[in-house]
N, C-alpha and C positions, 0 to 999 in steps of 0.2 A: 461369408455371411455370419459364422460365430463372432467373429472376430469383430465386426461389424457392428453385430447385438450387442455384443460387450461395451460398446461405446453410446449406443442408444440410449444408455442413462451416463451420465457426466456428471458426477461425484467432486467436490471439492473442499477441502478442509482450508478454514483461515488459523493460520497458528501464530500466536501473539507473545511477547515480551513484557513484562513487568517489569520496570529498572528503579530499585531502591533510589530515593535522594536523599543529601544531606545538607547543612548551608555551612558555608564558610563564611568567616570574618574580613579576609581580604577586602581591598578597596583600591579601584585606579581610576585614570582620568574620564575613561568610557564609558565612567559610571555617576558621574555627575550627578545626572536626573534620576539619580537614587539614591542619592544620598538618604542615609541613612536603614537601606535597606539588606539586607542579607544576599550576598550572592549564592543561588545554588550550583549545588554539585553532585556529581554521582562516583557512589563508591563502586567501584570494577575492580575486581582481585583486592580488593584491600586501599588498594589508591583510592584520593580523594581526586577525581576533575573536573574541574569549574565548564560547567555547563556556556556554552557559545553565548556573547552580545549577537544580537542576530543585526548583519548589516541594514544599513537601508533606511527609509520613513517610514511609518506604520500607519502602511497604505496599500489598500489592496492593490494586488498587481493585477488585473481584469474584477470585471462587474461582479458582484455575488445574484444568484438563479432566484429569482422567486418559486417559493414550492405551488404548483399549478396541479398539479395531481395528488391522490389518494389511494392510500393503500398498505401493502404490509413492507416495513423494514425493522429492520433493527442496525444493534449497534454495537461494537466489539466494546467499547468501555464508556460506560454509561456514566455519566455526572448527573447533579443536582442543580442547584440554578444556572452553571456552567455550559448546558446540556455536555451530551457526546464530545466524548476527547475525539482533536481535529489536526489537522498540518494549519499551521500557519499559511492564512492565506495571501498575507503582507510581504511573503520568499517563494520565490518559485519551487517548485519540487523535484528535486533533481534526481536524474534517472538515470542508471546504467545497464548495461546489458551485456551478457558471457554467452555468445554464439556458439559457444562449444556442444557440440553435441543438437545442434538446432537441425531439424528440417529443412531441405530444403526449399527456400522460398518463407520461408516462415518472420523471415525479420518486419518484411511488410507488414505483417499480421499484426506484429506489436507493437510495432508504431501507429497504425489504423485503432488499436485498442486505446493505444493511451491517447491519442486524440480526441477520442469517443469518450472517455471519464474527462478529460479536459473540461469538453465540449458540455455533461453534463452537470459540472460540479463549480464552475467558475475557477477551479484553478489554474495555475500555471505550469507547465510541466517542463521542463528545459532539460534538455538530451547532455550527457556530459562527455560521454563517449564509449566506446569500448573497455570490457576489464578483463583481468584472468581471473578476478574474484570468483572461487567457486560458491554459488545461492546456495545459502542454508540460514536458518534461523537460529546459530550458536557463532553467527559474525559479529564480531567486536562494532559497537557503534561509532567508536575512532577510529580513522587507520590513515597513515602516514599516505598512501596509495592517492587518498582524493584530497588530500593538503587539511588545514582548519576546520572545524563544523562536524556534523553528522555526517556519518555517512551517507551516501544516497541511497536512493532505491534500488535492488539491482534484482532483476529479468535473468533467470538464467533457465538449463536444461539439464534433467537427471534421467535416472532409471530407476523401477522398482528396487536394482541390487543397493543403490548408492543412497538410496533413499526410502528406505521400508515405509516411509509413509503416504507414498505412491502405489503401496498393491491393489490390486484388485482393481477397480472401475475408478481407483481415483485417478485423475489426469492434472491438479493441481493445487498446489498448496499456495497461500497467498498469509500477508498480513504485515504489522506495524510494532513496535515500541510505543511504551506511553511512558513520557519521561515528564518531568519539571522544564517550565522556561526558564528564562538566566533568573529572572525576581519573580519573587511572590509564589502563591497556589496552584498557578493556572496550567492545566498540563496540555502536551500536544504531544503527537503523534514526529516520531521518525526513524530513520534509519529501515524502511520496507523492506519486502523479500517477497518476489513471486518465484516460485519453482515450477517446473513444468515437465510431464514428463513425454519425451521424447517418441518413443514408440506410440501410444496414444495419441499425441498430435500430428505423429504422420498417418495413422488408419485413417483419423475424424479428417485432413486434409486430402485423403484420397476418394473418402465419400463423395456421395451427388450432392449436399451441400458444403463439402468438405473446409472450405475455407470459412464460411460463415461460422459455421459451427467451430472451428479452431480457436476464431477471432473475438467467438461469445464466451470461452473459456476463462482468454487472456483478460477478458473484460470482468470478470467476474472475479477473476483472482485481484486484480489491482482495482477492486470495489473493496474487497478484503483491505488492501493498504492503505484505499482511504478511509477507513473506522468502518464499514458495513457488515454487517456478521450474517452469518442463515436466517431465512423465514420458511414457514410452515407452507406457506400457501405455492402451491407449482406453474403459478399465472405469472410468477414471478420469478426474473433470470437468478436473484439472491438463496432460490430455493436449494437446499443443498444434493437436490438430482434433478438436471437439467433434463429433461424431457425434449430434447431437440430446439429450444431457444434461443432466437439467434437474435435477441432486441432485449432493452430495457423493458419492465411491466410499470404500469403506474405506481406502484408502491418503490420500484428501486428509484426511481426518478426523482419522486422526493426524498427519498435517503441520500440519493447523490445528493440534490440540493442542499440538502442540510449538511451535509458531509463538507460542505465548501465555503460554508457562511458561519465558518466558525470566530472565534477572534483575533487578531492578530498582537503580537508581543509588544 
């Protein structure tokens, strides 16, 4: 029953990235329809690297949500006419996942999550497969591991020892990167990271709602990676102690919404 209490409120921290840009002069053939535009770049350790052409037409890839509901959200990086920095909704959002250390039965959990932000945000989510990537939020946004591009989103499993930012009642840490597109001001979201932590998600899964409640965690943390941050109000799953919430409140609903009808490159 302590142990149990301990889980009765569900604590969650979004931890965020700021990645300096700078532009470069270069110019190739990809870049035609910009001429005369500055390609950007971000500096990491001292390197200059030219931020991804993102493949594709700039077209959504599914419908964007009308917001139908009202209520409290907010937003990890707030812009000006721009609104809220967003993922590109014109690329699918690519996801991975490091099983290690995962509960049993738990995989379902998080693909039922991320169906469930799909399902409220209009984006696309595209599975890319398994990694030995261990989740933390001091991973490189390159990595030779998933070829070109940012890296993806990656789902993994820790411990309070592995991960101090898991004590106590937190059970997970979630969030995103706010970089530059390849041209111009316009910033998006990438490279995510949900953390999760292990013994916590097997108590909250052994409970009488054990799986709901596991499955409102993962949802809350990968709310975090699409731009959502805490609200005050506890009618709402974005609150930062979940009072046994196993659904979206009208206020996250339209922050997903909005969360997905961002621009695309």
């Amino acid at each position: 029953m302590r142990a149990l209490g301990r889980l009765a409120v569900i604590m969650a921290v979004g931890a965020v990235a700021v990645v300096g840009t700078a532009y470069a002069t270069g110019f190739d053939l990809s870049e035609w329809q910009h001429l005369g535009k500055p390609r950007n770049v971000l500096v990491v350790e001292g390197e200059q690297i030219r931020i991804p052409i993102p493949d594709g037409p700039s077209e959504r890839r599914a419908s964007s949500l009308p917001v139908t509901t009202d209520g409290s959200h907010a937003f990890m990086f707030e812009e000006t006419a721009q609104g809220p920095t967003r993922y590109d909704p014109c690329r699918a959002v690519e996801w991975t996942h490091n099983p290690t250390g995962m509960p049993e039965g738990a995989d379902q959990l998080v693909r039922d999550a991320v169906a469930d932000v799909a399902r409220h945000t209009g984006l696309v989510f595209e599975y890319v497969g398994e990694t030995d990537e261990v989740a933390g939020f001091d991973r490189p946004l390159f990595q030779e591991r998933y070829g070109e591009g940012f890296s993806p989103v990656i789902v993994g499993w820790s411990t309070e020892e592995q991960t101090p930012e898991l004590a106590g009642s937190v059970t997970g840490l979630g969030g995103s990167s706010s970089v530059n597109g390849a041209f111009g001001e316009q910033r998006f979201l990438a490279a995510g990271v949900v953390v999760l932590d292990t013994q916590d998600v097997t108590e909250l899964m052994e409970s009488r709602r054990g799986t709901a409640l596991a499955t409102a965690v993962i949802m809350h943390e990968l709310a975090h990676v699409i731009g959502l941050a805490h609200v005050d109000d506890p009618t709402e799953l974005m609150n930062d102690e979940n009072s046994m919430l196993i659904t979206w409140g009208p206020g996250d609903r339209a922050g997903l919404a909005i969360a997905g009808a961002g621009p695309c490159q």
